[in-house]
C-alpha positions as CSV (number, residue, x, y, z in Angstrom):
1,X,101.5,-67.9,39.6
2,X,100.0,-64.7,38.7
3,X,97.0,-64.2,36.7
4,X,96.3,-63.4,33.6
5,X,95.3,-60.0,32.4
6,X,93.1,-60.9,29.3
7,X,91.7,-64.0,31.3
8,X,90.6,-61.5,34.1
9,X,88.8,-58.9,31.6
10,X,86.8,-61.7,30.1
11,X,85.6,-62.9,33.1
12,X,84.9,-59.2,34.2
13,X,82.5,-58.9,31.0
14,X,81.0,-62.4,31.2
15,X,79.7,-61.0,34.8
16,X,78.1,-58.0,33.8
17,X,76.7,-60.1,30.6
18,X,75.0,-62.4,33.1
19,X,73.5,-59.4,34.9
20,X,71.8,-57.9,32.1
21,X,70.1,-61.3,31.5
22,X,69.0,-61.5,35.0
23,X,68.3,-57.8,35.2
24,X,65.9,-58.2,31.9
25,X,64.6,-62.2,31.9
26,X,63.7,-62.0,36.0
27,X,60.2,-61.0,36.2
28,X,59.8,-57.7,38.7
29,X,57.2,-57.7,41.1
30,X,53.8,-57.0,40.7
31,X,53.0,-53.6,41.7
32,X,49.3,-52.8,42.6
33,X,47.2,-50.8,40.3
34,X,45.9,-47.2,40.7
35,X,42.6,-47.0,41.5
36,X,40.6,-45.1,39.4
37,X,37.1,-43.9,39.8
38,X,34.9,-44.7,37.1
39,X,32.9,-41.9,35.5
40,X,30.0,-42.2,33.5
41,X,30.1,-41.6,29.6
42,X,28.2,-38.4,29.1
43,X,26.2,-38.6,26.5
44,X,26.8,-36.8,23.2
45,X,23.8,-33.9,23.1
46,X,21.9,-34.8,20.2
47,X,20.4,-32.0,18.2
48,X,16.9,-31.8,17.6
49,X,15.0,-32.1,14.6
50,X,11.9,-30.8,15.3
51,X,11.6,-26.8,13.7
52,X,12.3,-24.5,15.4
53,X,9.3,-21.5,16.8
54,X,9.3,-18.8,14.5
55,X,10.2,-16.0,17.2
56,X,9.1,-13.1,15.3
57,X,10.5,-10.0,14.3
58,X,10.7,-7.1,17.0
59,X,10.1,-4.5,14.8
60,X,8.1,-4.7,11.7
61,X,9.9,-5.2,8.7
62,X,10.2,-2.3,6.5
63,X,8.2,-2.2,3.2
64,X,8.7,1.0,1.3
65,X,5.4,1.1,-0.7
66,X,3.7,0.7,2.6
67,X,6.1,3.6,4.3
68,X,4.6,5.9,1.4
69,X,1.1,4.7,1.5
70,X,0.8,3.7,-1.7
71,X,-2.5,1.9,-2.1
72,X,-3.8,0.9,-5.5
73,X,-7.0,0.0,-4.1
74,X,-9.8,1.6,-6.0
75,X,-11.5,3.7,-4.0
76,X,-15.2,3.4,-3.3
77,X,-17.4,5.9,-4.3
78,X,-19.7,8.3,-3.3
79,X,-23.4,9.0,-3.8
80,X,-24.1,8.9,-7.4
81,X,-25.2,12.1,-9.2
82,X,-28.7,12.4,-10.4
83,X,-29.8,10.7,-13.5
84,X,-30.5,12.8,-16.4
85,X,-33.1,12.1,-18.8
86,X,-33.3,14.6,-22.0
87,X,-37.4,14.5,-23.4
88,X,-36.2,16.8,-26.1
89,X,-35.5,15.7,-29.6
90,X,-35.0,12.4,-31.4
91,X,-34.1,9.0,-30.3
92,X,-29.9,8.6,-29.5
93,X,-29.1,5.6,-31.5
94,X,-25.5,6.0,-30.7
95,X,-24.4,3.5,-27.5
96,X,-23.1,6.1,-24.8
97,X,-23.2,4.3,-21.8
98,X,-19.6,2.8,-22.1
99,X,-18.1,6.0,-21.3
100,X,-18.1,8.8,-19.0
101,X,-16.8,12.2,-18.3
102,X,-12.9,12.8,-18.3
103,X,-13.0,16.3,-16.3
104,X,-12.1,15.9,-12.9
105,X,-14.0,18.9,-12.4
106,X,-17.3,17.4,-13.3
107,X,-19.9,15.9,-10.8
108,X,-20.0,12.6,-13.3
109,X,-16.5,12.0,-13.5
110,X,-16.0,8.2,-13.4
111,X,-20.0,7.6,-13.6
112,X,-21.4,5.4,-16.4
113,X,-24.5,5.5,-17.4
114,X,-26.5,8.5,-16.1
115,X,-27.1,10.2,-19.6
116,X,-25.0,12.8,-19.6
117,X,-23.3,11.5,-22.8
118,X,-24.3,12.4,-26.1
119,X,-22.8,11.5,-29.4
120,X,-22.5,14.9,-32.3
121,X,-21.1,12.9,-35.0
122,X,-17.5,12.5,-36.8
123,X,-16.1,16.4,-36.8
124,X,-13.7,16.6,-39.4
125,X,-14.1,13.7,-41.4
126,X,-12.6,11.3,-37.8
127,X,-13.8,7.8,-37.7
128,X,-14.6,8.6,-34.1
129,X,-17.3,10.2,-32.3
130,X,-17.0,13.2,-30.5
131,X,-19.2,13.0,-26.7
132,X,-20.0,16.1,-25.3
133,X,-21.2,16.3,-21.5
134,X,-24.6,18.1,-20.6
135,X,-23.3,18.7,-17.2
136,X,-19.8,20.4,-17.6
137,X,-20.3,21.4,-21.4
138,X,-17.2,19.5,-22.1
139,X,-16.2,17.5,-25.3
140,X,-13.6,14.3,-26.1
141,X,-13.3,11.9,-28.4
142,X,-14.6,8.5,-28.4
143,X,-11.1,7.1,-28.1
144,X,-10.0,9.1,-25.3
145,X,-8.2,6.7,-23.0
146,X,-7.3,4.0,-25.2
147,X,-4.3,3.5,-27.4
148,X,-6.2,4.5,-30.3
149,X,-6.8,8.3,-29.0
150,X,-5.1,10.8,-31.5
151,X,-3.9,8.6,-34.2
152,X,-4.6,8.1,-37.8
153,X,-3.6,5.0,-38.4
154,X,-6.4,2.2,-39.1
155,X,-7.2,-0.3,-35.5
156,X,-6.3,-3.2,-37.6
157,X,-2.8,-1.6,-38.4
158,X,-2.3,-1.3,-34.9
159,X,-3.5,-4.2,-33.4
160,X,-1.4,-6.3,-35.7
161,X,1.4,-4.4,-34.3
162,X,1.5,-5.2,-30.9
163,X,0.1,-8.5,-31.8
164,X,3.6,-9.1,-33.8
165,X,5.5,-7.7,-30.6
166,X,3.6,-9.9,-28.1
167,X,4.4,-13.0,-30.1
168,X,8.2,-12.2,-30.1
169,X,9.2,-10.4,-33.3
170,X,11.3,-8.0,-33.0
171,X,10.5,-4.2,-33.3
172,X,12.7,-3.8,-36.3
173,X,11.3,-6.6,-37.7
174,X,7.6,-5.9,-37.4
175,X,8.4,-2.2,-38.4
176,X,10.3,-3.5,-41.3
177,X,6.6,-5.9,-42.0
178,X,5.0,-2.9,-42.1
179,X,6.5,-0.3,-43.4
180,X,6.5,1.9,-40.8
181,X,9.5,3.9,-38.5
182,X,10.2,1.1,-35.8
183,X,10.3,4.6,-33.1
184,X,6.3,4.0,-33.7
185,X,6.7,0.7,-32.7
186,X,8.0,1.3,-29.7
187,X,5.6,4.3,-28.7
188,X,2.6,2.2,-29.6
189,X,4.1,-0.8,-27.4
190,X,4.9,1.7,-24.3
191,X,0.8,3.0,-24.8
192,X,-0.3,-0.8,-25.2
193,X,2.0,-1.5,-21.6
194,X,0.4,2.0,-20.0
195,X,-3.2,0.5,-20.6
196,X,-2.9,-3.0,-19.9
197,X,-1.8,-1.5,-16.4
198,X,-4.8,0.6,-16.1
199,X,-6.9,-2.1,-16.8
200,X,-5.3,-4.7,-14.8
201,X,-5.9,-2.2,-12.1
202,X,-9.3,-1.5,-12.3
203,X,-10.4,-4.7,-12.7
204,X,-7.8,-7.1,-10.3
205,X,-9.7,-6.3,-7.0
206,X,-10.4,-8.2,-3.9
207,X,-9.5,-12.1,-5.3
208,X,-9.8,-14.8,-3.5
209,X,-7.3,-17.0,-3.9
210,X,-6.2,-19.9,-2.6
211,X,-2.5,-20.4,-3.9
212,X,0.1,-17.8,-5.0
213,X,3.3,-18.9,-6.5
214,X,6.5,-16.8,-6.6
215,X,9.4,-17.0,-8.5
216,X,12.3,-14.7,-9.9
217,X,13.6,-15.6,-13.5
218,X,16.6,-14.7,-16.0
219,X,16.3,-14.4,-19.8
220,X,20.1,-16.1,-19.3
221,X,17.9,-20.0,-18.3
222,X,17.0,-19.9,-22.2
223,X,20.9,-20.5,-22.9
224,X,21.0,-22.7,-20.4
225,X,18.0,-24.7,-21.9
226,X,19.6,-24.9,-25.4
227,X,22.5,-26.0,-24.5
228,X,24.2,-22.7,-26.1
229,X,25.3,-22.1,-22.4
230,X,26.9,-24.4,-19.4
231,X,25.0,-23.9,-15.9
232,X,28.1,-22.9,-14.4
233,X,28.6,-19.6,-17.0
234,X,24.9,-18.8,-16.1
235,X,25.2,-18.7,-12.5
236,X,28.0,-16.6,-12.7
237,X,26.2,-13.8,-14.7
238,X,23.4,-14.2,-12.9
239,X,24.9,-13.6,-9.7
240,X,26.3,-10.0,-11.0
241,X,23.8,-9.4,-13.5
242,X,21.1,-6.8,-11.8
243,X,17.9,-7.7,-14.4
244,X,15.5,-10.4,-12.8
245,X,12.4,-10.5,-13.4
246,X,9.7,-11.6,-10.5
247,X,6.1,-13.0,-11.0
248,X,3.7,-14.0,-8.9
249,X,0.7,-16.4,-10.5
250,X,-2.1,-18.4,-9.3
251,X,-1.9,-21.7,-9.7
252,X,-5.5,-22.9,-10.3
253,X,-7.1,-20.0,-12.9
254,X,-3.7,-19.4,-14.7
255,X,-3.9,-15.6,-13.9
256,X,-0.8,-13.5,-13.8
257,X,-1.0,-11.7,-10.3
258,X,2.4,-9.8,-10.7
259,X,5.3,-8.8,-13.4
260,X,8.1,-6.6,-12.2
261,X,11.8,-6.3,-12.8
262,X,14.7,-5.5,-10.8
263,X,17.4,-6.5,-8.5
264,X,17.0,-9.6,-6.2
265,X,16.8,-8.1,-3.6
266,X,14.6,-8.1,-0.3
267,X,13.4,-4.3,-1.2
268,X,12.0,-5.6,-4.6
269,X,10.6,-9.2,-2.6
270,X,8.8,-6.7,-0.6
271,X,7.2,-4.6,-3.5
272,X,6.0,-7.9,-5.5
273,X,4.4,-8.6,-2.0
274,X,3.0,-5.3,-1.6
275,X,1.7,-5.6,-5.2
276,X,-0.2,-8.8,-4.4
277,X,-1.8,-8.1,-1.0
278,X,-3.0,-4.8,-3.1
279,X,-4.7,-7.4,-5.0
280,X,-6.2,-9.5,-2.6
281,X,-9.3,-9.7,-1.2
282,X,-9.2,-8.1,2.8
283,X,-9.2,-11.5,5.6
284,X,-8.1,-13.3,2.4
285,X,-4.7,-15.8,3.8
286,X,-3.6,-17.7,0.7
287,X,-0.6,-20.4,0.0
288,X,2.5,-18.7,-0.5
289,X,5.1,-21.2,-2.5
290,X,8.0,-20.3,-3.6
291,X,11.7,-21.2,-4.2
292,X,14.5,-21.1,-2.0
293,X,15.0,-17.3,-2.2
294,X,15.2,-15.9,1.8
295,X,13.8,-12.5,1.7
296,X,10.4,-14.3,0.7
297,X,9.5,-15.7,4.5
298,X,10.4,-11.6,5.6
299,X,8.7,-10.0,3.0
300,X,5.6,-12.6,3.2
301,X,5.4,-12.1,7.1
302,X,5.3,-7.9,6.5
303,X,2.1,-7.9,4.8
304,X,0.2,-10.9,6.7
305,X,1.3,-10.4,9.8
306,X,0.4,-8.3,13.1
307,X,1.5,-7.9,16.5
308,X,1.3,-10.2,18.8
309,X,2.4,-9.8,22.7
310,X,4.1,-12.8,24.3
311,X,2.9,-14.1,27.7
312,X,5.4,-13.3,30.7
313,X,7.7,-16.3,31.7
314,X,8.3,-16.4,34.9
315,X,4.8,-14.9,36.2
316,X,6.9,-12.1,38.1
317,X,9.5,-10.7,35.1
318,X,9.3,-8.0,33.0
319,X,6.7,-7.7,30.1
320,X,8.4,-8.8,27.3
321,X,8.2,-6.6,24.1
322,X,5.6,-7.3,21.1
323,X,6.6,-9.0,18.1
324,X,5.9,-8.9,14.7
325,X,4.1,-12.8,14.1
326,X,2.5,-14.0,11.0
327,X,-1.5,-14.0,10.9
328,X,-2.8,-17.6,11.9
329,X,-4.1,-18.8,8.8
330,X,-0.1,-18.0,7.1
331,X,0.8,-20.9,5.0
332,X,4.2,-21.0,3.3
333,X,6.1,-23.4,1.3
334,X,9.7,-23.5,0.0
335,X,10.4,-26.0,-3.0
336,X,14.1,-26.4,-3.3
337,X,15.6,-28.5,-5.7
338,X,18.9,-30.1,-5.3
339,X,21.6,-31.9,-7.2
340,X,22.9,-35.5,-6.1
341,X,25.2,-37.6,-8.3
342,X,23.7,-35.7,-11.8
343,X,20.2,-36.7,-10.5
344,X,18.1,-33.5,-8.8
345,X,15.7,-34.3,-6.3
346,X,12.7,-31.8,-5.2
347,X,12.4,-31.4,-2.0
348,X,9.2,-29.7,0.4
349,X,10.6,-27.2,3.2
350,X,7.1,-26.1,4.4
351,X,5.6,-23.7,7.1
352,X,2.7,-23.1,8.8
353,X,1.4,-20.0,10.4
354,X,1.8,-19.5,13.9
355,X,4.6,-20.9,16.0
356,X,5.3,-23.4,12.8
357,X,6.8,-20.5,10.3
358,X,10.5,-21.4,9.7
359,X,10.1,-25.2,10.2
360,X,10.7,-27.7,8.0
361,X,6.8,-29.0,7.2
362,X,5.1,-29.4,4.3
363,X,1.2,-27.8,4.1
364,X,-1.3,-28.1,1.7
365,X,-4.4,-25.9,0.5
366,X,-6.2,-28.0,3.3
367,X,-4.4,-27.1,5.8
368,X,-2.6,-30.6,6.8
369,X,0.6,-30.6,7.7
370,X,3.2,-33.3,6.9
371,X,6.8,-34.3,7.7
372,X,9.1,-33.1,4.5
373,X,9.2,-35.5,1.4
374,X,11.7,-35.7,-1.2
375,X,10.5,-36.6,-4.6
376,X,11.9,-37.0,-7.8
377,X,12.0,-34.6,-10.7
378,X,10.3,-35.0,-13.6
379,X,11.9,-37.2,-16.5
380,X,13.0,-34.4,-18.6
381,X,15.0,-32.7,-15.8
382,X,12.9,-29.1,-15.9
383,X,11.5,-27.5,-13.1
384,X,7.5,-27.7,-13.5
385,X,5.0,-26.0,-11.2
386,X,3.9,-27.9,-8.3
C-alpha cells in the first residue's frame, strides 16, 4: 500500500513543530560568567567654596587722572609774608581780614589777615567795597570771587534764584517767577555750580572716614518708582542710554564725597575713585560698599593698593614678578540684590584686604569677618542704604 502524500507532509511539519518547542522550552546550559575586575567609584571632584586668593594685578591698573597728575590737593604753603601794621591815620572799622590779594604776582596772594587790606568806600554809587593792597597797589572789589562779583542785581534776587533751581523748579519757570530772561538763570546757576566746586575744594581735605558708599543712578528709576514705567522698559534704556550719574557719600555724617556724570564705565569708576582718595586723609583705609558693578573692586584696588613681591615656590625657581595687591587694611563690600519668586532678597558678597579680596565675606567697620548672609528687603520693596 503506498503512502499518502498529505499524511506524509503533516507528519513532516508536526516534526519540526516539536523541535522548535524543544529547541525554545529546554533550558541551555549554564555558561560561566566573565570575570570582571572591580574598580573603585572615583569620586566626583567637589568644588570648593571657600574664595578664592585675590592674585593681584601684574601691572597696575590704569587711572587717567593719576597718568596726568592731576592732584587737587591743596598745596601747603610757604613762609608767610611779614605782617603789616599801618600807625598812620584813623581806626579801619571796615572787617578786611576775610579777604586777601587776587594778583598772583603779589607776595600776599592767598594770605588772610596780614593787613595789607584796606577798605576806600563804595566808588560809583556800588553797594560793595573796593580793597586796595598796600603791597602790590592793586584794587578789586569786595565781591570778587563769588557769584555776586559784577552784577547789579540785589543778593536777595539772586539767592532766591538758585534757591528755586535747587528745589527743582524749572529754569523757565523760576525765570518766568521773576521776571527775568531764563539765559540769566542759567548763567547764574553755571556761577553758583563753578563756586560750590571751589569751595568743596578748599575745604574737603584730609577726612577721615570710616565708610564710603558708591553707587551709579538714572533719572529713568523715577518712572520706574511711579509706576509710569515697567522695569523691563527701564533696563533697556538704561543699558544704551550713556547719562549715569555716580556718587560717592559717607554713611555716618551724611556728606556728599562725589557727584559726576558719565558713562558706566571702568574709566569713569576710576575717576570717582581718584576723586575720593583726593579727598582722603593720607594712611586713611576706609569701607568701600557698593553694588554689584565690576569695575569697582579694579578701580578700588588702583588707588589703595601697592606692590607686593610674591615669595618663590619652589625655593630654587625663578623670581616671580610683583603684583599689584590691595593695602592691608582694604575692606570692600558688594550688596547685590536679587529677585526670587517676586520677592528680592539682599544679599552680602564681602572682601577683605589681603589674600581675602574677591571672596565671598562679609566685613564690617570693625574689622570681623563673617560667612555671607542673605536678608530680606525692606517691606516697601526699595533699596535703602545699608
Amino acid at each position: 500500500m503506498a503512502p499518502d502524500p498529505l499524511f506524509c507532509q503533516l507528519l513532516l511539519v508536526a516534526l519540526v513543530f516539536i523541535c522548535l518547542i524543544l529547541h525554545i522550552g529546554w533550558p541551555d546550559p549554564r555558561r560561566p560568567a566573565p570575570q570582571t575586575t572591580a574598580h573603585p567609584d572615583q569620586p566626583r571632584r567637589k568644588h570648593s567654596k571657600e574664595p578664592k586668593p585675590f592674585a593681584g594685578y601684574i601691572h597696575k591698573p590704569i587711572c587717567e587722572a593719576c597718568e596726568q597728575g592731576l592732584d587737587t590737593r591743596p598745596k601747603a604753603p610757604g613762609s608767610p609774608p611779614p605782617m603789616i601794621i599801618l600807625t598812620r591815620g584813623r581806626r579801619r572799622i571796615v572787617a578786611t581780614s576775610g579777604h586777601f590779594c587776587p594778583d598772583h604776582d603779589c607776595a600776599y596772594h592767598g594770605w588772610l589777615g596780614r593787613g595789607n587790606i584796606r577798605a576806600n568806600g563804595h566808588p560809583g554809587g556800588q553797594p560793595w567795597h573796593q580793597f586796595p593792597c598796600v603791597s602790590c597797589q592793586g584794587y578789586f572789589s569786595e565781591t570778587h570771587g563769588t557769584i555776586f562779583h559784577g552784577k547789579r542785581s540785589s543778593v536777595e534776587l539772586i539767592v532766591r534764584v538758585i534757591a528755586c533751581v535747587a528745589e527743582g523748579m524749572g529754569i523757565r519757570g523760576t525765570a518766568r517767577v521773576f521776571a527775568i530772561d531764563p539765559h540769566t538763570v542759567l548763567g547764574w546757576l553755571v556761577e553758583a555750580a563753578e563756586q560750590l566746586k571751589a569751595f568743596s575744594t578748599y575745604f574737603l581735605h584730609d577726612l577721615h572716614l570710616n565708610q564710603v558708599q558708591l553707587d551709579e543712578l538714572y533719572a529713568v528709576l523715577s518712572a520706574v518708582r511711579d509706576g509710569d514705567m515697567r522695569a523691563a522698559e527701564a533696563i533697556e534704556r538704561l543699558s544704551r542710554s550713556p547719562h549715569w550719574v555716580w556718587t560717592a557719600i559717607d554713611p555716618e555724617s551724611k556728606l556728599l564725597l562725589s557727584v559726576q556724570v558719565g558713562e558706566r564705565t571702568l574709566a569713569m569708576a576710576q575717576a570717582v575713585l581718584h576723586h575720593i582718595s583726593q579727598l582722603i586723609a593720607p594712611g586713611c583705609v576706609p569701607l568701600f560698599l557698593s553694588d554689584g558693578y565690576v569695575h569697582y573692586l579694579t578701580a578700588i584696588v588702583t588707588h589703595f593698593g601697592r606692590w607686593v613681591q610674591p615669595p618663590r615656590r619652589p625655593a630654587r625657581g625663578p623670581a616671580p614678578k610683583s603684583r599689584w595687591m590691595p593695602l592691608p587694611g582694604l575692606l570692600y563690600a558688594q550688596v547685590v540684590k536679587q529677585m526670587r519668586r517676586e520677592a528680592s532678597r539682599r544679599v552680602w558678597y564681602a572682601s577683605g584686604g589681603g589674600p581675602r579680596l574677591g571672596g565671598v565675606w562679609l566685613a564690617d567697620p570693625d574689622g570681623v569677618c563673617r560667612t555671607a548672609q542673605s536678608q530680606p528687603a525692606p517691606a516697601g520693596g526699595g533699596d535703602q542704604a545699608s
